[in-house]
N, C-alpha and C positions, 0 to 999 in steps of 0.2 A: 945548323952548321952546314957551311958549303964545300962539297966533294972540288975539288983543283979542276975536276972533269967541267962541273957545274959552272964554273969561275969560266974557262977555256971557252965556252961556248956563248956565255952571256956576251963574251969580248966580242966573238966571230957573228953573232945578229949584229949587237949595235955596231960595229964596224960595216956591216952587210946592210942596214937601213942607212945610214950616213951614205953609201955611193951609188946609191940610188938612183938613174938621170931623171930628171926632169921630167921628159915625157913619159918614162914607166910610173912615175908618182901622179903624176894626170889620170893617165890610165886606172891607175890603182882608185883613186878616188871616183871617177866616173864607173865604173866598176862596184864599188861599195855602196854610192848614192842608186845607182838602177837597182841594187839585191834590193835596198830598203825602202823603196818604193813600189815594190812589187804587188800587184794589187789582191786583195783577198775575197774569194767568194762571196759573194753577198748570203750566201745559204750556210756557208761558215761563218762568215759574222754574228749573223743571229743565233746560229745554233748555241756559239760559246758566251752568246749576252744573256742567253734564256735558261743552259746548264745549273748554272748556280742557283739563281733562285728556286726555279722547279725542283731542284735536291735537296732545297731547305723547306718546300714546303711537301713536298714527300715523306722528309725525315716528321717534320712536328704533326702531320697526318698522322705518320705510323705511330706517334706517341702518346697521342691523345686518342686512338682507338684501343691503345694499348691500355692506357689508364682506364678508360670506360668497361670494358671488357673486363676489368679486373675484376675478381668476385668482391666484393664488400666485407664478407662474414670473416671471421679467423682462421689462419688457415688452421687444417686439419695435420697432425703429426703423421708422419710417414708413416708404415708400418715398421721398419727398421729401429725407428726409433722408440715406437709403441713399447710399454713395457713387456715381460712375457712371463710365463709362469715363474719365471728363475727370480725374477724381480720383486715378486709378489710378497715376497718374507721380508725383505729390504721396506717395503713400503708399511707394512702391518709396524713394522719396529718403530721407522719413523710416526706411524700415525696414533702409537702408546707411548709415545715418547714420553709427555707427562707424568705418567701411571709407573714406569720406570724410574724418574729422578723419586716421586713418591716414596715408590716401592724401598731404596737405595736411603731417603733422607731416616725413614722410620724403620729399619731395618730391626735396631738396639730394640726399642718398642714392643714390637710384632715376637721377637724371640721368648721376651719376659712372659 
């Protein structure tokens, strides 16, 4: 949506490109065609033709030294996560888990 302000000024260019003379519009043009012809360092030319690919073979270097380097084996559990003696009763339960349903299905059994 456009501000009355935004409207007022759109008017006041295009009115201000419309009376233009002639020779200022010359000007203006020879003016434009000289910026864009302006000629570029040959040592900047190359530089910005050779940027890209040298940063793409930079990048798939670092990634395939990265893969190689990789250990092979499993990694190894943090110590954080290793379990610790608190954990140690959790794990004895789960590893009689068996012997428990057992213990639980013959209970009636065992009392007799």
């Amino acid at each position: 949506m456009k501000s009355e302000f935004e409207v007022q000024l759109r008017k006041q260019l295009l009115s201000a490109e419309r009376d233009v003379d002639p020779q200022m519009a010359e000007r203006l043009t020879a003016a434009r065609k000289r910026a864009l012809n302006i000629p570029v360092n040959p040592w900047v030319s190359r530089f910005r033709k050779a940027v890209w690919p040298t940063a793409g073979m930079v990048l798939a270097s670092a990634l395939v030294v990265t893969v190689i380097l990789m250990p092979l084996s499993p990694r190894q559990i943090p110590d954080k996560l290793a379990v610790d003696n608190q954990g140690s009763d959790s794990l004895e339960l789960l590893e009689n888990l068996d012997f428990y349903y057992w213990l639980a299905e013959n209970e009636s059994n065992l009392r007799s």
